[in-house]
N, C-alpha and C positions, 0 to 999 in steps of 0.2 A: 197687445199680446206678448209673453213672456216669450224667450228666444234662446235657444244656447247658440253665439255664434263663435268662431276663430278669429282672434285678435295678433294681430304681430306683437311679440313681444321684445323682440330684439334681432340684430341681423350680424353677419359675422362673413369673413372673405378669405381667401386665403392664394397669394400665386407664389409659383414656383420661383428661385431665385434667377434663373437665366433672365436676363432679357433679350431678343433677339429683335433688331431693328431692321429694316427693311435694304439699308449698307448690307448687312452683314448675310442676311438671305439672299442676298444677290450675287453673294460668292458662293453661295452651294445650287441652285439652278439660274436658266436665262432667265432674268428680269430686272428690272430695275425702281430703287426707291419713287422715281414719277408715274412708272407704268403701274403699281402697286397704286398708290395713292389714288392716280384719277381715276381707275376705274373700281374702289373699293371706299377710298379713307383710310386705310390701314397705314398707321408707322412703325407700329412696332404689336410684339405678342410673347407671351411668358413660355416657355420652354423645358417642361421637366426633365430634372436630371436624376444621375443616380440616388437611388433610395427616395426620389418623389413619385409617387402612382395617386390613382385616384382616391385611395383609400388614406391614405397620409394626408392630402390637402381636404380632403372632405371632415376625417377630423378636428385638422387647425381650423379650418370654418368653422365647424361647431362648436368648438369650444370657445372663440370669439366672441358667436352668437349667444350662447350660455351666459357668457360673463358680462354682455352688453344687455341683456334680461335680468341679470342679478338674480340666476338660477341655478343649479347644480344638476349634476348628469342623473342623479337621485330620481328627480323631477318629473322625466322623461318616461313617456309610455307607448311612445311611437317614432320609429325613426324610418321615415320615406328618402329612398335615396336616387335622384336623377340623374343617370347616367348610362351612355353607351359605348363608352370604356372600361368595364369592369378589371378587378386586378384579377378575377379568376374567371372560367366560363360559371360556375359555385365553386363553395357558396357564392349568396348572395353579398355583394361589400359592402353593402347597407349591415350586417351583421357583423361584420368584420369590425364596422363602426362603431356600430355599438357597443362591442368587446372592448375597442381602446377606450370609451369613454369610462366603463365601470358601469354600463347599464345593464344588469340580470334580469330585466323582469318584460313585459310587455312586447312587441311586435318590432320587427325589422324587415324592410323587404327593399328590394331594386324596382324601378318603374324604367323602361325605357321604350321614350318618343323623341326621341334625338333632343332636334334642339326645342323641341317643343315640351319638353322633359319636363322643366321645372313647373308651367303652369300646369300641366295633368298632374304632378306629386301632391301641388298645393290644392288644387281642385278634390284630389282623393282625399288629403287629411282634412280639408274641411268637413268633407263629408262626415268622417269617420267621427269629428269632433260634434257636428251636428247629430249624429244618432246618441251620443252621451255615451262611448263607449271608450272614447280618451280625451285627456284634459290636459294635455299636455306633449306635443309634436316634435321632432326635427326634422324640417326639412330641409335637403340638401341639393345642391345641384353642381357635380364633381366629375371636372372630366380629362383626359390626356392624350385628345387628339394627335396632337402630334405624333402617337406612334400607330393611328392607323392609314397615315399618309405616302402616299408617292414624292417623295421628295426629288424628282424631276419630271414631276405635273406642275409648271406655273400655275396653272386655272385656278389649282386646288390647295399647292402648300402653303400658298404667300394668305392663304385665308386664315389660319384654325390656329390658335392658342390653347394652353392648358390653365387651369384655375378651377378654385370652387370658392360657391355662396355658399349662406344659410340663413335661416331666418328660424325662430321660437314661434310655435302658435300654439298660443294657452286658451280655453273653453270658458268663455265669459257669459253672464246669463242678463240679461236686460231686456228691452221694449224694441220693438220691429220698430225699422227708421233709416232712411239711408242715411239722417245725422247721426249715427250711431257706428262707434269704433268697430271695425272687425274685417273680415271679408264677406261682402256686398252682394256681389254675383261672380259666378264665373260662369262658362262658357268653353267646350271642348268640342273637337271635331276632328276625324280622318277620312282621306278617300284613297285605297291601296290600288288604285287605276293606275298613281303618277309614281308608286313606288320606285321605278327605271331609270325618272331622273334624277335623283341626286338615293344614293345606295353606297354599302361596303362590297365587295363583289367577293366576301368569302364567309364563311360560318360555318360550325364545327358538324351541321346537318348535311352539309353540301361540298364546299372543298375541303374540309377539316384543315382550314386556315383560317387568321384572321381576317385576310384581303385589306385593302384601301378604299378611300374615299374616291368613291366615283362622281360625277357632277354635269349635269345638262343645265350650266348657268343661265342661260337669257330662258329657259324655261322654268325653270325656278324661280325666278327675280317676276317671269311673266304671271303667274300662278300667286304669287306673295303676296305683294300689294292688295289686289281684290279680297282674298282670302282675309289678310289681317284688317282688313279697313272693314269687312262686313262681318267679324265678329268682336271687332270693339264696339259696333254700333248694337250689337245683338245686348254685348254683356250691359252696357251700362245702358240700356230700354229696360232690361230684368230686374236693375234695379231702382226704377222709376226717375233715373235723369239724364241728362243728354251731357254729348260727348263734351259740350263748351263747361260744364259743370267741371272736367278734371284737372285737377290741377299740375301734376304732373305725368307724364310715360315713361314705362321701364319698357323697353323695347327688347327684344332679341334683339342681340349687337349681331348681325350675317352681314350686313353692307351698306352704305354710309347712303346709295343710290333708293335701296329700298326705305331706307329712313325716310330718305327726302319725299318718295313716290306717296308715303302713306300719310305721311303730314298733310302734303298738299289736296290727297282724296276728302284729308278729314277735315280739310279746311281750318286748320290748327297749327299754329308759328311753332317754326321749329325749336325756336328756345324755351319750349316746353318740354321736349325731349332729352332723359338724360342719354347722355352717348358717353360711352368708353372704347369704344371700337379702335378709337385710331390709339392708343395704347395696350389692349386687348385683344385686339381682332375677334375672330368667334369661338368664344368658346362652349358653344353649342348651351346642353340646360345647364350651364353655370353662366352661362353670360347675362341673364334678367338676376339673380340673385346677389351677382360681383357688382352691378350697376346701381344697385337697389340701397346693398350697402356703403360704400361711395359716398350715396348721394343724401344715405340719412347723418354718415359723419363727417361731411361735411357743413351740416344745418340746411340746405336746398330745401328736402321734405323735411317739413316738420310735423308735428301729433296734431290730429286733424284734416288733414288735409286729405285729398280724393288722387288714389296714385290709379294707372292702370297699366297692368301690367302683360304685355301680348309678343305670341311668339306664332314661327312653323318651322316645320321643320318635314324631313325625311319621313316618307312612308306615304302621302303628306300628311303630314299631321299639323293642327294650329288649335291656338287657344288663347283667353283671354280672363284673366282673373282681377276684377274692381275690388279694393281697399280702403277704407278708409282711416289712415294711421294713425 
C-alpha cells in the first residue's frame, strides 16, 4: 500500500554565545559545581544575552536545518514552533519566524507542551503531512528559559539552558514498511492532575506576569521514568518492532538520573543514548532537536538507522516519536 509519509530531511541547532559553567553559577546562587553534577550531570548551559530571544535562535536553527536539506525558505509550507518562552504573549514567534526567513505563503503557528514540546510539533506535522495538505515543514524547538527562572532557587536555576533545534520534514510517497525512511509512529499523552508539580506560577490570565519556574523534583523525576519507559514501548509496538530493534535515543536532556532510570526500565545500555545534558543542561523542547542534531553531525546517526526520540515535560505531558533516518 502506497503511503505519504514524513521523512527528516535535514537538522539545524543553534545556542546562544554565553556559556555558563557551573564555577560560574556558583557565584550567583548557593551551590556548587559537585552538588550540580551529582545530583543532575550538568556542567555547564548556554545563556542568552542581549539581542538573543527565542525567535533569533529559532531562526539560526532553521536556516542551518534548511541549508543541511539543501532547501530554501521558498520550499516551506509549514513552520511548527515548540516553545514555552515566546518573545511575545502574540503574535505567535513561529510567525515571527517565518517573516525572518522570507516565507509568504502557508501556515505558522506555536505549540506549547513544555519540554515535551518538540515531540507533539513533530507528532502534529506529521500528521498534517500525512493528510496531503503540506509537503514541506519546519519544525522547531526554541527556548530562553533562563529568563523565566528564580535565579536563587538552586532546585531550579542550576537546571535550564537556552538553545534551539530543527529539523526539515519533506512528504515522501512509497510502500508501508517499517524499512521505510520517515516517521514510523508516534505517540502523545497529558494528564493535567500533576500540572502543580513542575509549573510557571504566573500568566497574563491570572497574575499578568510572567512568574518562574516552579518544581516538585523527586515527583517529577518519580512520574518520568514510568511515563517515558511505557510510551517508548507504546510507540515502537505501533510500529511493529521492539525497543531492542532502535538503534539510537534522542532523549529529553531534564536529568542525567532519569536518563539512567529509563535505560535500565528498558533494558537498554546507555551508550545508546545520545546525551548533551552535561553541556546543555535542559533546554526544555529544544533539547531532543539540539541532540538530534549533534548527533547526526557528527556521523553517530546515520541514513537508516531507527532513532527514537522521547520526552515529558510540564502539565505532564510525554511523548514519543520513531524514525527511521
Amino acid at each position: 500500500m502506497t503511503v505519504i509519509r514524513a521523512r527528516i530531511a535535514g537538522t539545524g541547532s543553534a545556542l546562544p554565545k554565553h556559556r555558563m559553567d557551573n564555577a560560574e553559577i556558583s557565584r550567583i546562587v548557593d551551590t556548587s559545581d559537585e552538588w550540580i553534577r551529582e545530583r543532575t550531570g550538568i556542567r555547564a548551559r548556554h545563556i542568552a544575552g542581549e539581542g538573543e530571544t527565542t525567535r533569533t535562535l529559532a531562526v539560526a536553527a532553521a536556516r542551518a536545518a534548511l541549508a543541511r536539506a539543501g532547501m530554501s525558505a521558498s520550499d516551506i509550507d509549514l513552520v511548527v514552533l515548540a516553545t514555552s518562552t515566546p518573545d511575545n504573549t502574540f503574535p505567535a514567534t513561529a510567525t515571527q519566524v517565518q517573516a525572518d526567513l522570507g516565507i509568504h505563503h502557508g501556515a505558522a503557528f506555536d505549540l506549547q507542551a513544555v519540554c515535551s514540546g518538540f515531540v507533539f510539533a513533530l507528532t502534529t506535522a506529521d500528521a498534517l503531512i500525512r493528510a496531503g495538505g503540506v509537503r514541506a515543514a519546519l519544525v522547531i524547538g526554541s527556548e530562553t528559559f533562563s529568563r523565566i527562572l528564580d535565579w536563587t532557587d538552586r532546585t531550579t536555576c542550576v537546571l535550564f539552558g537556552d538553545g534551539a533545534g530543527a529539523v526539515v520534514l519533506t512528504a515522501e510517497s512509497g510502500h508501508h514498511g517499517p524499512h521505510k525512511h520517515g516517521i514510523l509512529a508516534a505517540k502523545i499523552h497529558s494528564d493535567g492532575r500533576h500540572a502543580e508539580k513542575l509549573l510557571v506560577d504566573g500568566g497574563p490570565s491570572t497574575t499578568r506576569t510572567v512568574g518562574v519556574v516552579k518544581m516538585q523534583g523527586r515527583e517529577v523525576f518519580k512520574h518520568a521514568v514510568g511515563n517515558i519507559s511505557a510510551v517508548v514501548e507504546e510507540t515502537v509496538a505501533a510500529a511493529g518492532l521492539s525497543v531492542a530493534d532502535i538503534d539510537w535515543f534522542v532523549p529529553h536532556q531534564a536529568n542525567l538520573r532519569i536518563l539512567e532510570g529509563t535505560a535500565k526500565k528498558l533494558g537498554i545500555p546507555q551508550d545508546r543514548f545520545i546525551v548533551t545534558l552535561d553541556r546543555h543542561g535542559n533546554t526544555s523542547a529544544a533539547s531532543i532537536p539540539l541532540a538530534l542534531d549533534e548527533a547526526v553531525r557528527d556521523g553517530r546517526i546515520k541514513p537508516g538507522q531507527l532513532v527514537l526520540m522521547e520526552a515529558m515535560g510540564g502539565g505532564f505531558t510525554w511523548g514519543a516519536v520513531l524514525v527511521r533516518m
